[in-house]
Short mmCIF file of the C-alpha atoms (twelve columns), coordinates in Angstrom:
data_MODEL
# 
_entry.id   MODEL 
# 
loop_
_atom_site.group_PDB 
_atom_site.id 
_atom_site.type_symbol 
_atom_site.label_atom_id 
_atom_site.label_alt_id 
_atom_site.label_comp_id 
_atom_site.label_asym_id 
_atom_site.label_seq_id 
_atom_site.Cartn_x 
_atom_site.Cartn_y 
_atom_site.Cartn_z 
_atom_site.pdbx_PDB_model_num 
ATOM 1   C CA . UNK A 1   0.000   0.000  0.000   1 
ATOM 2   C CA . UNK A 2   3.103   2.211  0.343   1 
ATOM 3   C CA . UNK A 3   4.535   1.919  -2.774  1 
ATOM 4   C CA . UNK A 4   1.181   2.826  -4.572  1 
ATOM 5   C CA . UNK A 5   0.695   5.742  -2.598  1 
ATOM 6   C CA . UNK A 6   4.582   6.548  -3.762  1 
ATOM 7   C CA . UNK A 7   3.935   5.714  -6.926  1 
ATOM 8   C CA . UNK A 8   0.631   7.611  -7.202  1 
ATOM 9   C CA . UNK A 9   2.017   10.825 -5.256  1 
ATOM 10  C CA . UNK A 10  5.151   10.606 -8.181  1 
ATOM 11  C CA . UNK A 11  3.089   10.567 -11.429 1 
ATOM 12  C CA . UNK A 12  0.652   13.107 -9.252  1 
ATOM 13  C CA . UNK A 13  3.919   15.317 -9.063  1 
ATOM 14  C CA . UNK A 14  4.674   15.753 -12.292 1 
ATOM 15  C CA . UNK A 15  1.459   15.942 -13.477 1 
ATOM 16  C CA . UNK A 16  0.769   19.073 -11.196 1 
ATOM 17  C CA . UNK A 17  4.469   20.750 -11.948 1 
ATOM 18  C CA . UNK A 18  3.508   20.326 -15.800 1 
ATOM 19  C CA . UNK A 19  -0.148  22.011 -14.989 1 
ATOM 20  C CA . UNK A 20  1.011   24.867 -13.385 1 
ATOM 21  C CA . UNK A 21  3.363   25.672 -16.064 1 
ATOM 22  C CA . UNK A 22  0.474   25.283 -18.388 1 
ATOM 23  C CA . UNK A 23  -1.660  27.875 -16.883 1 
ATOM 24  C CA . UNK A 24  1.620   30.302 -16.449 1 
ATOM 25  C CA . UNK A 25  2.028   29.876 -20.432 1 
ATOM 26  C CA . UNK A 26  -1.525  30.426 -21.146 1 
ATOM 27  C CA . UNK A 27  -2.172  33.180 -19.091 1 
ATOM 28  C CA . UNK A 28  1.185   35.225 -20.357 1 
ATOM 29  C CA . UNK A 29  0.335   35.681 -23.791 1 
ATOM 30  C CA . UNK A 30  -0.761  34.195 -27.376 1 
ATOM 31  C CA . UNK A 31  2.650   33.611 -28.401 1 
ATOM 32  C CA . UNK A 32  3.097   30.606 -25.316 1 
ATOM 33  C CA . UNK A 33  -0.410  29.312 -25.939 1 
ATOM 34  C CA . UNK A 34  1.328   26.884 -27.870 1 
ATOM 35  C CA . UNK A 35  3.951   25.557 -24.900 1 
ATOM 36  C CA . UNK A 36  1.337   26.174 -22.684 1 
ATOM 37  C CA . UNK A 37  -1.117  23.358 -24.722 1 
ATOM 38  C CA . UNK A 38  1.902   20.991 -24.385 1 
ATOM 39  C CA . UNK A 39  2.400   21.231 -20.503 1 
ATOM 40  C CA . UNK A 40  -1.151  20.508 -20.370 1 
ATOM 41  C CA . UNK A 41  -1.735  17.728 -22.885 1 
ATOM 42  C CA . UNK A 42  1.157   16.125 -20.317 1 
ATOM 43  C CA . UNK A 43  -0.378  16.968 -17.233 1 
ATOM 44  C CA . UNK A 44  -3.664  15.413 -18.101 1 
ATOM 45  C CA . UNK A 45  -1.349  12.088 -19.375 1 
ATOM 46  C CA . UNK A 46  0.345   12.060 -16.068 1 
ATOM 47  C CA . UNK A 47  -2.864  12.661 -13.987 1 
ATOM 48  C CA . UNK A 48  -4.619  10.286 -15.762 1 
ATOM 49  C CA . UNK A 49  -1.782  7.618  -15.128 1 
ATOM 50  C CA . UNK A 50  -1.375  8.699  -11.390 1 
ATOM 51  C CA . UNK A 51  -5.365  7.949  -10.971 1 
ATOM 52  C CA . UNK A 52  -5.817  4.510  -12.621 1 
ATOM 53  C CA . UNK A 53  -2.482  3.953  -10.630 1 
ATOM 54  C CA . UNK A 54  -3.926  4.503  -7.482  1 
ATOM 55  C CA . UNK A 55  -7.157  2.256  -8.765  1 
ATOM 56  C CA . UNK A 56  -5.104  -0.623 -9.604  1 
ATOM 57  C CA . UNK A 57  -1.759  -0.796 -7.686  1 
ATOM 58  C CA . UNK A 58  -0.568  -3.488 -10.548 1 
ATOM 59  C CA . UNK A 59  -0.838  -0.641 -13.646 1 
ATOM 60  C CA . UNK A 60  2.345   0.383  -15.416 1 
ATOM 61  C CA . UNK A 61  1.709   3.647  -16.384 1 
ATOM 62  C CA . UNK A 62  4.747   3.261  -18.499 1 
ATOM 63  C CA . UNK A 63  3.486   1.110  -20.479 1 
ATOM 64  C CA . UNK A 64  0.461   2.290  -21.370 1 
ATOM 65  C CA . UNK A 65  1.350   4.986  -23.842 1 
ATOM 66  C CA . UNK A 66  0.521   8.066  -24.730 1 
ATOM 67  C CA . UNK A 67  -2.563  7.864  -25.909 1 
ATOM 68  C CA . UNK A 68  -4.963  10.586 -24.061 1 
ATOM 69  C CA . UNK A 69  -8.162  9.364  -25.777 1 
ATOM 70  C CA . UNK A 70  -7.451  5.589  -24.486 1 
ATOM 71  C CA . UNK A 71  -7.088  7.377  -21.377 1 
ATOM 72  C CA . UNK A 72  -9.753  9.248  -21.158 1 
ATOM 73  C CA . UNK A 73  -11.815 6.720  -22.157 1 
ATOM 74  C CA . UNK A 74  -10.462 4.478  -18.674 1 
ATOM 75  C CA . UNK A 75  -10.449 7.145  -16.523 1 
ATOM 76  C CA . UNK A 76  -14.581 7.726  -17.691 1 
ATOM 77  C CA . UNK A 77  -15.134 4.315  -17.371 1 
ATOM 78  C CA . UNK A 78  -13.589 3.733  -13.465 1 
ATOM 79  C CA . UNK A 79  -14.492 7.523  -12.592 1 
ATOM 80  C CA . UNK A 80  -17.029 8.766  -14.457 1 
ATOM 81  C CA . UNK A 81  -14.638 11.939 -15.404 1 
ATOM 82  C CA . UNK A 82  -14.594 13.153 -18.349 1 
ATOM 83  C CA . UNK A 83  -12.072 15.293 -20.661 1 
ATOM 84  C CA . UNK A 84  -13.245 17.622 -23.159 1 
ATOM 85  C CA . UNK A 85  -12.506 15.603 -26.769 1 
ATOM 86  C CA . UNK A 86  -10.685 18.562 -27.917 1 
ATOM 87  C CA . UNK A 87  -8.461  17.613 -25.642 1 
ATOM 88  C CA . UNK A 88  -8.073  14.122 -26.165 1 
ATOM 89  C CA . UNK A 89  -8.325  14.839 -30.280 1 
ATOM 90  C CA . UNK A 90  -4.817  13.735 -31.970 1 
ATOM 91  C CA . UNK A 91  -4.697  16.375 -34.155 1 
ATOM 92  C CA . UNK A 92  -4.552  18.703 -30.828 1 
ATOM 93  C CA . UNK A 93  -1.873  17.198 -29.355 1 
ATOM 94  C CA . UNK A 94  0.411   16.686 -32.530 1 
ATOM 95  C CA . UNK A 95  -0.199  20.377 -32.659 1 
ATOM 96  C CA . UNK A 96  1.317   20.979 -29.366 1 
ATOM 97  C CA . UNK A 97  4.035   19.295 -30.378 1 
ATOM 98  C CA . UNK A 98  5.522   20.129 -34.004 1 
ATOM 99  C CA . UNK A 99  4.647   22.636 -36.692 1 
ATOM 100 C CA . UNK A 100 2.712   21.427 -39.685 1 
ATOM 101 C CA . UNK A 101 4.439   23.885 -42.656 1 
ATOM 102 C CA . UNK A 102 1.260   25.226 -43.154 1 
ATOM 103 C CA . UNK A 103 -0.981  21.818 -43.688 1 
ATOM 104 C CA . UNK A 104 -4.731  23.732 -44.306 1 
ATOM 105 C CA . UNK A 105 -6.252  20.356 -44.585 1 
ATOM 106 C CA . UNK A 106 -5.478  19.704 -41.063 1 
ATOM 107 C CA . UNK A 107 -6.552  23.299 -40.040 1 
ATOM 108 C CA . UNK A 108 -9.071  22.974 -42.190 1 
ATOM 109 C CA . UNK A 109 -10.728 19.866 -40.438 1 
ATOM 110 C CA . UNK A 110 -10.205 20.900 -37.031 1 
ATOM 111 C CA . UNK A 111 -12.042 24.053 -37.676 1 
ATOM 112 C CA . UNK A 112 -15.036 21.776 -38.770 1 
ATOM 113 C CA . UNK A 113 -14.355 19.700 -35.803 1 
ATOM 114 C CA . UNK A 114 -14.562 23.397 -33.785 1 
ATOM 115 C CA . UNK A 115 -17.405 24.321 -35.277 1 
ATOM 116 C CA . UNK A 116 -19.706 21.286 -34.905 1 
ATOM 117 C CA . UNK A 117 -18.146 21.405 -31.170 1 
ATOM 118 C CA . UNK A 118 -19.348 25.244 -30.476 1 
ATOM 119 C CA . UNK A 119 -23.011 24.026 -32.104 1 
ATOM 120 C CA . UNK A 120 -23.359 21.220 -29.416 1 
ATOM 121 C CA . UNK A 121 -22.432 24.139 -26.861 1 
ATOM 122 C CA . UNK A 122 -25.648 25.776 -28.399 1 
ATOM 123 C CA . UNK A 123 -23.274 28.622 -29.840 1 
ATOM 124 C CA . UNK A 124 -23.362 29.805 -33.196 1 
ATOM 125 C CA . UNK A 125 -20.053 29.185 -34.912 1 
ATOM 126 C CA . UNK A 126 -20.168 32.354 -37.032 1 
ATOM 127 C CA . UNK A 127 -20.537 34.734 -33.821 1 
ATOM 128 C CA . UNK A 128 -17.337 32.840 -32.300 1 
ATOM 129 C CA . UNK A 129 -14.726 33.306 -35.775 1 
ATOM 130 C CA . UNK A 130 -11.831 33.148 -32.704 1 
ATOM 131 C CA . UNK A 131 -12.984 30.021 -31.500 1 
ATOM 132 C CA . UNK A 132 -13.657 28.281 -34.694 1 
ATOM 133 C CA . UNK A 133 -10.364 29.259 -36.565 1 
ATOM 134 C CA . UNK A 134 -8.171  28.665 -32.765 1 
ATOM 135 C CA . UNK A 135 -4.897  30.571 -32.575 1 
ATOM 136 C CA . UNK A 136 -1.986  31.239 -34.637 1 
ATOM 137 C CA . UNK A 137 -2.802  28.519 -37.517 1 
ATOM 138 C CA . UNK A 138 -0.351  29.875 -39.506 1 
ATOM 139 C CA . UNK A 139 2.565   29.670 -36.429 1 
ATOM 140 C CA . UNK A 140 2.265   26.146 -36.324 1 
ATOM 141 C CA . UNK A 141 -0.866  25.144 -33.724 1 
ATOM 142 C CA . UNK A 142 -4.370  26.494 -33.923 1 
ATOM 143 C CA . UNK A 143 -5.480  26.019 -30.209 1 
ATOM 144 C CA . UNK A 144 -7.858  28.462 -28.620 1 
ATOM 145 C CA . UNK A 145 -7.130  29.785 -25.256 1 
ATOM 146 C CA . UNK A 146 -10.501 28.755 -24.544 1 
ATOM 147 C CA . UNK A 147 -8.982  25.854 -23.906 1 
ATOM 148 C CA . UNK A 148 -7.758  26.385 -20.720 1 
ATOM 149 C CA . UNK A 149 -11.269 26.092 -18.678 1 
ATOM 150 C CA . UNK A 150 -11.238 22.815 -20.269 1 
ATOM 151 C CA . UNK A 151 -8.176  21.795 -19.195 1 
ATOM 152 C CA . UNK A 152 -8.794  23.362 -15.640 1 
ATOM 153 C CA . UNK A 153 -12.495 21.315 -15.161 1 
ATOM 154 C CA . UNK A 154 -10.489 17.804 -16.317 1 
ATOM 155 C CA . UNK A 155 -7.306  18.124 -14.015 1 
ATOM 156 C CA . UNK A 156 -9.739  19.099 -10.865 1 
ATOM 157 C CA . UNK A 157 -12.040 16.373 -12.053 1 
ATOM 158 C CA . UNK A 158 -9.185  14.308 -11.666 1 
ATOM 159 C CA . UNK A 159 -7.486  14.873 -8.587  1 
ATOM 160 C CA . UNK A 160 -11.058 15.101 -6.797  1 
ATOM 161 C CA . UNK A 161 -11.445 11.727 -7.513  1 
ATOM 162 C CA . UNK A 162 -8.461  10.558 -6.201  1 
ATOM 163 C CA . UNK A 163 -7.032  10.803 -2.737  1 
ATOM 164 C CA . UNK A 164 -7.014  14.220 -1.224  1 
ATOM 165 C CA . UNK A 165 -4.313  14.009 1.344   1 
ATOM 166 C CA . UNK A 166 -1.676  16.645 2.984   1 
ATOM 167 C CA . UNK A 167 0.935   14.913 0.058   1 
ATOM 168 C CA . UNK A 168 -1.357  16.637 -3.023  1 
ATOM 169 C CA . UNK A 169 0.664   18.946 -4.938  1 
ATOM 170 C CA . UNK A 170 -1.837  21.123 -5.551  1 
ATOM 171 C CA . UNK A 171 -3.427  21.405 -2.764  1 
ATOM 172 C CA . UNK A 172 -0.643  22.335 -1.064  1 
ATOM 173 C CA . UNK A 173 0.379   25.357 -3.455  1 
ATOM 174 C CA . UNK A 174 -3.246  26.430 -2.237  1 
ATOM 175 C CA . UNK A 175 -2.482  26.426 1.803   1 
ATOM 176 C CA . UNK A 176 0.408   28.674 1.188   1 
ATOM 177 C CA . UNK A 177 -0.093  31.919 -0.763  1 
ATOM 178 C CA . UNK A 178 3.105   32.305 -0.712  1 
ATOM 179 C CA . UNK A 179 4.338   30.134 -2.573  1 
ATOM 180 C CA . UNK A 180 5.454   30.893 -6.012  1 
ATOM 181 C CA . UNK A 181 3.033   29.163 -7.759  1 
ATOM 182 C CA . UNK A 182 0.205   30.324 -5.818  1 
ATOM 183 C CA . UNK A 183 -1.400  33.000 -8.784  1 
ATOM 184 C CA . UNK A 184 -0.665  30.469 -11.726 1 
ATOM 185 C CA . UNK A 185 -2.944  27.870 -10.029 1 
ATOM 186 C CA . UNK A 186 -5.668  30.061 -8.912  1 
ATOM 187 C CA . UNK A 187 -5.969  32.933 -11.086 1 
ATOM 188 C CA . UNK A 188 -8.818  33.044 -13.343 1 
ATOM 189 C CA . UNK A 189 -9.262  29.273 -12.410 1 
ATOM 190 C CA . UNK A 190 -12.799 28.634 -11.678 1 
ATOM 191 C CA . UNK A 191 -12.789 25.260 -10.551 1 
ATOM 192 C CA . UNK A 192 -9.675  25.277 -8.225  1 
ATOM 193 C CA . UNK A 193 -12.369 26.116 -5.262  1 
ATOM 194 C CA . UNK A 194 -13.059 22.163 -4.949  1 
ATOM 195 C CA . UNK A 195 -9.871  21.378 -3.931  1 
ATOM 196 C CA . UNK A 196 -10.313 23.058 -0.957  1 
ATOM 197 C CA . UNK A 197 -13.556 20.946 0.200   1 
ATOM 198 C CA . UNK A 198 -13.285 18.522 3.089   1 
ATOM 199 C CA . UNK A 199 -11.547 14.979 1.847   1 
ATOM 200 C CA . UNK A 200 -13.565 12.692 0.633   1 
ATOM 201 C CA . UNK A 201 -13.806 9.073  1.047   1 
ATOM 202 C CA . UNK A 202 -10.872 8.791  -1.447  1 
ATOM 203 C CA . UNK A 203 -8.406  9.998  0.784   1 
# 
């Protein structure tokens, strides 16, 4: 029992070191919207890891890839969390990763893939051009800083449903305002609040 809390509380680490630098990106400009996709495309890998870790002490997190949307799909099934499928889309996380030399097909499609995305939301995708075209297309990534709520909702989603104890990362950047990191988790984060409830039977 130990060495699976070790274990969890290491990939839990490095998935909340990666998610704070993925707000900090976000939150300082366009130009690190791209960096700042990366850092979270990784923390929601390592969180995901850290939880089905802590579910089943005999998981090699190693081992299971890198595929977010097989991920996703396990974590949904166990937890009943969910990650936003932009997130989880490879096209979204190859464009975190390496430029594209100006591929419009791939821009192309993942603006369709925006726009049927913003009509499920009940929005109209021609009042929302910034949403359904992303960011920077033609700098290598089109990811909208939008984004970041829905990477915010899936990492709390996460670490909710996993132990809540004095160890968490996070929730220890949020007992000391202090700290360095303090702002970059809370600021403009609207679902850090439930890290602060009471543990839950997780813990």
């Amino acid at each position: 029992m130990i060495d699976q809390e070790l274990r969890y509380q290491a990939w839990n680490r490095r998935a909340g070191d990666f998610y704070i630098a993925a707000r900090k990106l976000f939150r300082a400009g366009m130009h690190y919207v791209g960096p700042g996709a990366f850092c979270g495309f990784q923390a929601l890998e390592n969180q995901a890891k850290a939880l089905l870790l802590y579910d089943d002490p005999n998981l090699d997190p190693e081992g299971m890839g890198h595929k977010l949307s097989r991920l996703a799909r396990c974590v949904h099934a166990r937890f009943g969390v969910e990650i936003h499928p932009v997130l989880t889309n490879w096209r979204y996380q190859a464009m975190t990763r390496y430029p594209h030399r100006g591929d419009e097909r791939i821009f192309k499609r993942l603006e369709e893939e925006n726009r049927k995305r913003l009509r499920e939301e009940g929005k109209n995708p021609d009042d929302n051009p910034d949403e359904v075209r992303g960011v920077g297309p033609r700098q290598g990534y089109a990811i909208m800083t939008g984004h970041l709520d829905s990477l915010d909702q899936a990492m709390i989603d996460m670490c909710v449903a996993g132990p809540r104890d004095r160890r968490f990362v996070l929730a220890q950047v949020l007992r000391d305002e202090k700290d360095e990191r303090y702002a970059d988790l809370v600021c403009g984060n609207k679902h850090v609040h439930r890290l602060r409830q009471p543990t839950g039977p997780r813990a």
